[in-house]
C-alpha positions in Angstrom: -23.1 -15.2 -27.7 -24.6 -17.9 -26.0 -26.6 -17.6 -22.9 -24.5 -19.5 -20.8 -21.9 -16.7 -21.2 -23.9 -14.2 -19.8 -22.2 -14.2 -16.8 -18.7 -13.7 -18.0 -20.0 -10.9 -20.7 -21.6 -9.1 -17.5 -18.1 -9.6 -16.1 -16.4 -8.2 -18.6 -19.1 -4.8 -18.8 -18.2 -4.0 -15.5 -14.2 -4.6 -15.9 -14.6 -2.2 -18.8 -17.1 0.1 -16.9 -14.5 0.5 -13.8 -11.4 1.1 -15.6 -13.6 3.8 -17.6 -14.9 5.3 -14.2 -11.1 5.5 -13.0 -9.7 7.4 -16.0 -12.7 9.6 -15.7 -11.4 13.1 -14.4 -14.5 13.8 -12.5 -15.6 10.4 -10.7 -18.5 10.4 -8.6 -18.2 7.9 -5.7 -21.7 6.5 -6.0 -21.4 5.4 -9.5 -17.7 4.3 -8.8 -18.3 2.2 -5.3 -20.8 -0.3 -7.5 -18.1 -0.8 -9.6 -15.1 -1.1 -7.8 -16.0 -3.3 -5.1 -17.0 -6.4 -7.0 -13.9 -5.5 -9.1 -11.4 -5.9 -6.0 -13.7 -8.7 -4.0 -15.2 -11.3 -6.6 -15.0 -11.1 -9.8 -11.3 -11.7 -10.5 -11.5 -14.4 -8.4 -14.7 -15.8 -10.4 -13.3 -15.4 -13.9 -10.4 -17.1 -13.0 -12.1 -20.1 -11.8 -14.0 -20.3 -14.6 -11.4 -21.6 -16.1 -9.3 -23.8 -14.0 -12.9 -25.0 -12.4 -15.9 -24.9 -15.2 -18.2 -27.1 -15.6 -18.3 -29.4 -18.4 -20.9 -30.8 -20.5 -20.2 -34.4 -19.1 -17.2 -36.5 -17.2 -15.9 -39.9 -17.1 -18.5 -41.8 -15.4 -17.8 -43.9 -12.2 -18.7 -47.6 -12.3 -21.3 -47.4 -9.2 -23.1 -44.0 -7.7 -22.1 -44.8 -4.6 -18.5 -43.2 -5.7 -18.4 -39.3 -4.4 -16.3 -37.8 -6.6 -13.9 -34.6 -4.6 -16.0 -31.3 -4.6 -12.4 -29.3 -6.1 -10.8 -30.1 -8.7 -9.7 -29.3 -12.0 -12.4 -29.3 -14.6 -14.9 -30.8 -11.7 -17.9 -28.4 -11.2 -17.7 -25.9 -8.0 -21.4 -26.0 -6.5 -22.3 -22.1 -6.0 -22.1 -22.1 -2.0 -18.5 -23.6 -3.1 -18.1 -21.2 -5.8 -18.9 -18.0 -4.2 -16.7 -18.4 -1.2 -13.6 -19.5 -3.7 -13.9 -17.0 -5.7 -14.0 -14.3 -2.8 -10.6 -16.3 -1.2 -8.9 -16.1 -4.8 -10.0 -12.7 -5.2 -8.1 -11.7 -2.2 -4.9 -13.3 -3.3 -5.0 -11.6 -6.8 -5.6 -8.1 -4.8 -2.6 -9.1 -3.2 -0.5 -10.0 -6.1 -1.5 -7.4 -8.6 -0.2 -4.9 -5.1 3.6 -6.3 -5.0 3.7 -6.1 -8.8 2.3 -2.8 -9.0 4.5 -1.5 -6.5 7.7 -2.7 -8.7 6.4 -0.1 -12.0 6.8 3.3 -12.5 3.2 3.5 -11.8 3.5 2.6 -8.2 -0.1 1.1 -6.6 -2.0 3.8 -6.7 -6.0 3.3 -6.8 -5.8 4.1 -10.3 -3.4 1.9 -11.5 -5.0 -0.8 -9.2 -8.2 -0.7 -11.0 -6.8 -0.8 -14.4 -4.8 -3.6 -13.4 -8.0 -6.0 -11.9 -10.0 -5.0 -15.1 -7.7 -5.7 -17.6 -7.2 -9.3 -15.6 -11.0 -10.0 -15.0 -11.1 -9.2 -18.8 -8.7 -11.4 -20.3 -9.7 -13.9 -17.4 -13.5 -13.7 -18.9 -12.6 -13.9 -22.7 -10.1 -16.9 -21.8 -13.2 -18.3 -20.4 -15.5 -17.6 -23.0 -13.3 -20.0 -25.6 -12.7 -22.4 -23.2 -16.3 -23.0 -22.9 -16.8 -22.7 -26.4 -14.5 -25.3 -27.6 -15.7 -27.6 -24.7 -18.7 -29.0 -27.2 -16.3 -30.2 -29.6 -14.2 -32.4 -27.4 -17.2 -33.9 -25.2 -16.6 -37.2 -27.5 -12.9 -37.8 -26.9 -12.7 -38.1 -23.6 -10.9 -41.2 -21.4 -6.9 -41.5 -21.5 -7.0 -37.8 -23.3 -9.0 -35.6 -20.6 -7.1 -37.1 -17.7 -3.8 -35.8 -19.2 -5.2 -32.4 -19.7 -6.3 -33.0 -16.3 -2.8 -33.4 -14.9 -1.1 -31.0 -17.0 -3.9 -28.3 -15.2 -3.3 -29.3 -12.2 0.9 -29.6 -12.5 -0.1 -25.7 -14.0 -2.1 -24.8 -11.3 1.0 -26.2 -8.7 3.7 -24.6 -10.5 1.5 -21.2 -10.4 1.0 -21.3 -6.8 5.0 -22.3 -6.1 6.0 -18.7 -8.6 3.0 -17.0 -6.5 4.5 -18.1 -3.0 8.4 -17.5 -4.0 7.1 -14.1 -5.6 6.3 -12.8 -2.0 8.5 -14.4 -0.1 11.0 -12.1 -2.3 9.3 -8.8 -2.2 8.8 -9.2 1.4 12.4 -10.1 2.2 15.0 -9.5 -0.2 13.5 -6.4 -2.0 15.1 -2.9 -0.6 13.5 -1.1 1.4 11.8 2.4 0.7 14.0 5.4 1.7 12.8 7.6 4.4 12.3 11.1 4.2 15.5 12.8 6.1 15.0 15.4 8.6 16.7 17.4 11.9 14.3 17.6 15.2 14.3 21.0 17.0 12.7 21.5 20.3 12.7 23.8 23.5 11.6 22.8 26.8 11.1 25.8 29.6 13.9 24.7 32.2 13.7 26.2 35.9 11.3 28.4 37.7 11.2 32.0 39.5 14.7 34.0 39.0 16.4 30.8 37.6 14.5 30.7 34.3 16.0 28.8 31.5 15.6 27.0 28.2 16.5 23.9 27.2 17.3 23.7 23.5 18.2 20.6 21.4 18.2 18.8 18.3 18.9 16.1 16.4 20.1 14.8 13.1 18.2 12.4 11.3 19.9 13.8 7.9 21.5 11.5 5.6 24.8 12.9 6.0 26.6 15.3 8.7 25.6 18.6 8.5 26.4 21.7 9.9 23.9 24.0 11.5 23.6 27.3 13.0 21.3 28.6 15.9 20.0 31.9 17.0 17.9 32.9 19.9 16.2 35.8 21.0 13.9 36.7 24.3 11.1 39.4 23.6 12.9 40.2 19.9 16.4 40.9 21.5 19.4 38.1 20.9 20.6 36.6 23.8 22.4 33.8 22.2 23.7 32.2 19.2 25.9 28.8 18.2 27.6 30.1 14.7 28.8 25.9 14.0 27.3 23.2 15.0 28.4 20.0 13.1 26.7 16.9 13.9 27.1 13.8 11.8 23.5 11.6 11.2 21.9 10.5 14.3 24.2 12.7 16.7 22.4 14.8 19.0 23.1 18.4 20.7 21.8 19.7 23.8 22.2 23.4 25.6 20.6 24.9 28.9 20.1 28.8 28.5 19.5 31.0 31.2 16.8 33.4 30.6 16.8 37.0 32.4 13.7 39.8 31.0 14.7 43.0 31.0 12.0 44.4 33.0 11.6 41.7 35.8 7.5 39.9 35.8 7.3 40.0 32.7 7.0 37.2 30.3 9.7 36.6 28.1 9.0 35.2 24.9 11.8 32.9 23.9 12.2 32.8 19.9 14.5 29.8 19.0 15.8 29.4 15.0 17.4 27.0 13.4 19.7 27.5 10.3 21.7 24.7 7.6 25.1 25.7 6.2 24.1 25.1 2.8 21.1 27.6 3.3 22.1 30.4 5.0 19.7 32.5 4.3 16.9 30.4 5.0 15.2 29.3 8.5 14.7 25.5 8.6 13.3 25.0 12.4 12.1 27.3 14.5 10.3 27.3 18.3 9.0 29.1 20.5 8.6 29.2 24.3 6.8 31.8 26.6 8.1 32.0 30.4 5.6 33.3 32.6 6.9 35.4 35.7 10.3 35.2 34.6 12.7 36.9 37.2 9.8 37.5 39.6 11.2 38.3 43.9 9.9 35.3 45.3 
């Protein structure tokens, strides 16, 4: 391998060396953060520059010096101020990318996934590269009419790529489903009242993707002072109930035990509260 490939070989060792930390089942983060972070901020981005942006062994010469050429274009040098900060930019977009398409597998984007992903693309990006450069020698001689059509064609490429890139989000941010939510039903008790008028308030709420039908019990210091056998509320609906709260012995606190039950689990408690009145049923 030449030596002007060193850079994409040491590329390509650390593309291999992350994906190797990742399936590692014992990773230790100071071996893995040297790894991963030029993985996810640069070298993507670098590799694939290399190959829309690498310098050439010579280009059409302009008729006077005077003539700037642009500093980015296709096949036009990038100087390293230029280079660095492109490849950090396009690194960022790929990151992006690579997290809408993972979230479409089986796989889901997950960190491992992730960096198996940027690897295997900084890879293929680097060897791409590699052949690119190599082959580069043997065309250096047919240049003219022939390199600006390879020219366009890159930079028609390039376009197109950017246009799949840009409709590629625009549909996974607004045509693509939505995630379902987890489903759930809120329970709650709020102390309701003060001195002899003591109460509870008890509610809830269905946030369940179909109606359901619940059942609630309550008890004050482990004795039941009320229960609601059938409570059907479809999704969304809410249910509210004020409970008076006497103690049998009067100053004491009444501990105020509130459970909720499903129909389809009888047997099982699927909310429950609690709520301690102090100085219930005290003489004022």
């Amino acid at each position: 391998m030449r030596q002007k490939n060193l850079d994409l070989v040491g590329a390509i060792c650390l593309a291999v060396a992350a994906s190797g930390w990742a399936l590692l089942p014992n990773r230790p983060p100071l071996v893995g953060i040297p790894l991963v972070v030029p993985l996810v901020f640069f070298l993507p981005g670098y590799t694939l520059s290399q190959i829309f942006f690498r310098k050439r062994s010579a280009h059409p010469a302009s008729s006077s010096g005077l003539i700037l050429h642009p500093r980015l274009k296709i096949n036009r040098p990038l100087g390293d101020v230029d280079l660095f900060v492109f490849s950090l930019g396009l690194s960022l977009v790929i990151d992006i990318i690579t997290g809408f398409l993972l979230n479409l597998v089986p796989a889901g984007l997950q960190w491992q996934s992730w960096t198996l992903s940027l690897g295997l693309l900084t890879a293929l990006s680097a060897l791409l590269s590699v052949l690119l450069r190599r082959n580069q020698a043997t065309h250096v001689k047919n240049k003219g009419v022939a390199w600006a059509r390879t020219r366009h064609l890159k930079e028609g490429a390039l376009l197109a790529s950017a246009l799949i890139v840009a409709t590629l989000a625009i549909w996974l941010a607004t045509i693509r489903p939505p995630q379902p939510q987890p489903s759930f039903t809120q329970f709650w008790m709020l102390p309701s009242g003060a001195g002899k008028g003591c109460a509870v308030l008890i509610g809830m709420q269905n946030f369940e993707t179909a109606p359901l039908i619940y059942r609630v019990e309550v008890t004050s210091n482990g004795k039941q002072v009320a229960s609601w056998p059938s409570i059907t509320l479809a999704t969304q609906q809410q249910w509210n109930q004020q409970l008076p709260v006497s103690p049998a012995v009067p100053g004491v606190d009444a501990v105020i035990d509130a459970r909720l039950y499903r129909d389809d689990q009888p047997g099982t408690i699927y909310r429950e509260v609690h709520v301690t009145l102090h100085g219930c049923g005290d003489t004022p």
